[in-house]
C-alpha positions as CSV (number, residue, x, y, z in Angstrom):
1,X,9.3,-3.7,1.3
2,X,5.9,-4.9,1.9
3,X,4.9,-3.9,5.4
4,X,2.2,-4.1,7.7
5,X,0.0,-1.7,9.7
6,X,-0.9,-3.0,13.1
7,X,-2.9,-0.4,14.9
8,X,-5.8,-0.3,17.1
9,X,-9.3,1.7,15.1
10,X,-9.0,4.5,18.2
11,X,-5.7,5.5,16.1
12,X,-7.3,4.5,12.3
13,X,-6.6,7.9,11.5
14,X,-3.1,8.3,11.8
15,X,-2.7,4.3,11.1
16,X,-4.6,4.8,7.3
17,X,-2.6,8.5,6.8
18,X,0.5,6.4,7.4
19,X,-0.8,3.7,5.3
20,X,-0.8,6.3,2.1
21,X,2.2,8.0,3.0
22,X,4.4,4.6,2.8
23,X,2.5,3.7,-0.7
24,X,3.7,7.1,-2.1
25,X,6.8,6.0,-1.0
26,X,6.8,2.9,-2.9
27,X,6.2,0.4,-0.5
28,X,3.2,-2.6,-0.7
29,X,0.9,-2.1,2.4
30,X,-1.2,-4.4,3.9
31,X,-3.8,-2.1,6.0
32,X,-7.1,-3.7,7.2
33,X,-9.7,-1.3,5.6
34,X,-8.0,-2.0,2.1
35,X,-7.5,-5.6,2.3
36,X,-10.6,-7.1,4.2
37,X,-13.4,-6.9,2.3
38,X,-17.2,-7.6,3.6
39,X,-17.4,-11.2,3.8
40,X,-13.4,-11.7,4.0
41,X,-11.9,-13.9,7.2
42,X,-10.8,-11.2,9.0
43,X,-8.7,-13.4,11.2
44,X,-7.5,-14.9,7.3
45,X,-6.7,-11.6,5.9
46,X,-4.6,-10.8,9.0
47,X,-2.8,-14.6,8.9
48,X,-2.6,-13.6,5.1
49,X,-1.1,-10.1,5.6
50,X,1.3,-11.3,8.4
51,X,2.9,-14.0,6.4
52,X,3.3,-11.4,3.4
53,X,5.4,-9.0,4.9
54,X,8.5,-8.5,5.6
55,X,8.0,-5.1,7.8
56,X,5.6,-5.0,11.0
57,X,5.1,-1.3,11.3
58,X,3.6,-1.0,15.0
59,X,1.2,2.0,15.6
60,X,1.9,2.0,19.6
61,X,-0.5,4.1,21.9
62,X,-2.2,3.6,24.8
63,X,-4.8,2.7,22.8
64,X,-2.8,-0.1,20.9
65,X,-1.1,-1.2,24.5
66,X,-5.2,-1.9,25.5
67,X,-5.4,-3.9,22.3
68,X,-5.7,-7.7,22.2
69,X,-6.1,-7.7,18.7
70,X,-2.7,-5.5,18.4
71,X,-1.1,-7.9,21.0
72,X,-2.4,-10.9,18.9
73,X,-0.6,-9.3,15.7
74,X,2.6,-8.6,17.0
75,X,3.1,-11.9,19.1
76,X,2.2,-13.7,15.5
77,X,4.8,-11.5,13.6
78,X,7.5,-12.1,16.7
79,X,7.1,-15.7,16.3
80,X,7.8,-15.6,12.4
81,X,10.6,-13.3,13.2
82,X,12.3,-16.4,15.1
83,X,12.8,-17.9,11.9
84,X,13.6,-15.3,9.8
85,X,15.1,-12.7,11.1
86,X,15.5,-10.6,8.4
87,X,11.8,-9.1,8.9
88,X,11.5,-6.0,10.4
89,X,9.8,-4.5,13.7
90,X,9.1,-0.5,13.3
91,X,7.5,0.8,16.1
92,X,5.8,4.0,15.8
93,X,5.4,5.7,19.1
94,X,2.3,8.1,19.0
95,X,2.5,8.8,22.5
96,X,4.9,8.1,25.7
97,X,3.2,4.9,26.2
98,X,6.3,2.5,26.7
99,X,7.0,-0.2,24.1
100,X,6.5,-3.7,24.8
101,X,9.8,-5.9,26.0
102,X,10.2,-7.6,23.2
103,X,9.5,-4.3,21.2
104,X,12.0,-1.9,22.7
105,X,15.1,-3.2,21.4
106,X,13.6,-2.2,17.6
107,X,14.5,1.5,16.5
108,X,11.3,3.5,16.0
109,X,10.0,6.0,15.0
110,X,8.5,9.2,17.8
111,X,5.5,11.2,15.9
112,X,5.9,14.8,17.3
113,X,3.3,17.3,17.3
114,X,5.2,19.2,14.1
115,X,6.7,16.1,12.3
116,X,3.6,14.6,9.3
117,X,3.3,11.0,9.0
118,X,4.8,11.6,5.8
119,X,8.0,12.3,7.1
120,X,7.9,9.1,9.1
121,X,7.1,7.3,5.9
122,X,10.2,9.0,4.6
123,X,12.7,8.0,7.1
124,X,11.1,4.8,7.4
125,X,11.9,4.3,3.2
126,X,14.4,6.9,2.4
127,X,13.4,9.2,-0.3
128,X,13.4,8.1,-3.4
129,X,14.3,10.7,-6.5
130,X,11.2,12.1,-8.6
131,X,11.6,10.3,-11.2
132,X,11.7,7.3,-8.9
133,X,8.8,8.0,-7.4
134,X,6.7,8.5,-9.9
135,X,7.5,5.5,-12.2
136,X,6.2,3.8,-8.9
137,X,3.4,5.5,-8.7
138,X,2.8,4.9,-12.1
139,X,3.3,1.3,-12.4
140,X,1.3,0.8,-9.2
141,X,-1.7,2.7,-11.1
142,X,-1.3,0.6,-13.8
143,X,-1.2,-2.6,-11.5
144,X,-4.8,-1.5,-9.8
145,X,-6.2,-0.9,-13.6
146,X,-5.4,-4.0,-14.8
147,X,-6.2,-6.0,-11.7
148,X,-9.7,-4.2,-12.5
149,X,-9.9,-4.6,-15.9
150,X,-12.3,-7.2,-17.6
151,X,-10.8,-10.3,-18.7
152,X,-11.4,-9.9,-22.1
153,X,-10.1,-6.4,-22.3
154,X,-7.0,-6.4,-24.7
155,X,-6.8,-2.5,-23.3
156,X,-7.6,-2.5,-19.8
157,X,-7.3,1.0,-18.9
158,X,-10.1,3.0,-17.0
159,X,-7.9,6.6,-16.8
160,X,-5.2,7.5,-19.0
161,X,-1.7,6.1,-18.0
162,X,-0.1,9.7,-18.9
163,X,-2.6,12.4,-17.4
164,X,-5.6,10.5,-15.1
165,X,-8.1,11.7,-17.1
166,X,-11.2,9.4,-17.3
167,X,-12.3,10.4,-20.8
168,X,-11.0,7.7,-22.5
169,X,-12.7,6.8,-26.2
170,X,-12.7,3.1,-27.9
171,X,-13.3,2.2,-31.0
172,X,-11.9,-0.1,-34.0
173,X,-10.1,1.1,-37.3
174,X,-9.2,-0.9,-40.6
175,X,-7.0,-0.5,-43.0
176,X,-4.8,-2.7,-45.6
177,X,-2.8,-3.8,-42.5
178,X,-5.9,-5.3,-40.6
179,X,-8.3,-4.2,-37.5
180,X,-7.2,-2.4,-34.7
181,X,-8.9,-2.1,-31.3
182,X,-8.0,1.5,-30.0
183,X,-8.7,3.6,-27.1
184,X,-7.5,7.5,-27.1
185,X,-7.7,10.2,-24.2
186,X,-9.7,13.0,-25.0
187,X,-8.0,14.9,-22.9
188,X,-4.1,14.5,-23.8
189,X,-4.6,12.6,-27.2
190,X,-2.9,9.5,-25.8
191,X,-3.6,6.5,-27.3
192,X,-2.6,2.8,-27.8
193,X,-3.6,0.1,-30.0
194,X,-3.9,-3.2,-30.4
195,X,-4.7,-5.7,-33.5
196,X,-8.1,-7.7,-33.1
């Protein structure tokens, strides 16, 4: 699932808390703060966003019902909904405020004083086994390493891949079977190599 946050910045909060909980849960999030940089289009990054995802998770206050940008977001992800109809529409109510016509119809989500955004991500996504979860988490580490990494890296890592820790040593090492490029975790001894 990739899915996107529309919210209005009165409910960033809970909007960004969200945000993290669905990426726990394995899902690709497009979330303003993350993916507009300074300098960035923001109306581009939106159009950008929008046409990425699949899921329109709606943060819906009365804050968001005041909201032309939030208005602008959904109406945009409505009318790509008319031609495929497989995306999604998850509203989630923060408040009695009432959903928009064309909203109401979806199944959402109510947050209640005692339920965690986390939860929400959870019925939202299902929860995935342990093991699931963290080879997600995983590989999404390793996708933000190497999308990091310098070019020229042939061992892009900045943390270890088995326990986070940032004390990672590099260095080369010959012998009769040629040079190797090697980094090693201090920490946990990981290591991995590499032939120059």
């Amino acid at each position: 699932m990739d899915a996107f946050i529309s919210h209005n910045k009165a409910d960033k909060e809970s909007a960004r808390l969200l945000a993290i909980a669905l990426v726990e849960q394995g899902v690709s999030v497009w979330f303003d703060e993350w993916d507009i940089q300074p300098g960035d289009s923001i109306i581009g990054g939106i159009e950008k966003g929008l046409s990425s995802s699949d899921a329109f998770v709606l943060v819906w206050s009365a804050n968001a019902a005041k909201s032309n940008w939030v208005g602008s977001e959904l109406r945009a992800f409505l009318h790509q909904q008319v031609v495929d109809q497989s995306l999604k529409i998850i509203p989630i109510m923060m408040d009695d405020t009432p959903l928009p016509v064309l909203v109401a119809d979806y199944r959402g989500v109510r947050v209640k004083g005692d339920e965690s955004l986390n939860e929400i991500a959870e019925q939202i996504t299902g929860v995935p086994p342990d093991k699931e979860l963290v080879r997600r988490l995983q590989n999404r580490l390793l996708d933000l390493v190497c999308d990091r990494a310098a070019i020229n890296d042939p061992l892009p890592f900045f943390v270890c891949p088995k326990c986070g820790s940032s004390k990672l040593k590099r260095f080369t090492q010959s012998n009769i079977h040629g040079t190797y490029y090697i980094i090693r975790c201090e920490d946990c001894k990981w290591s991995m190599d590499t032939e120059v």
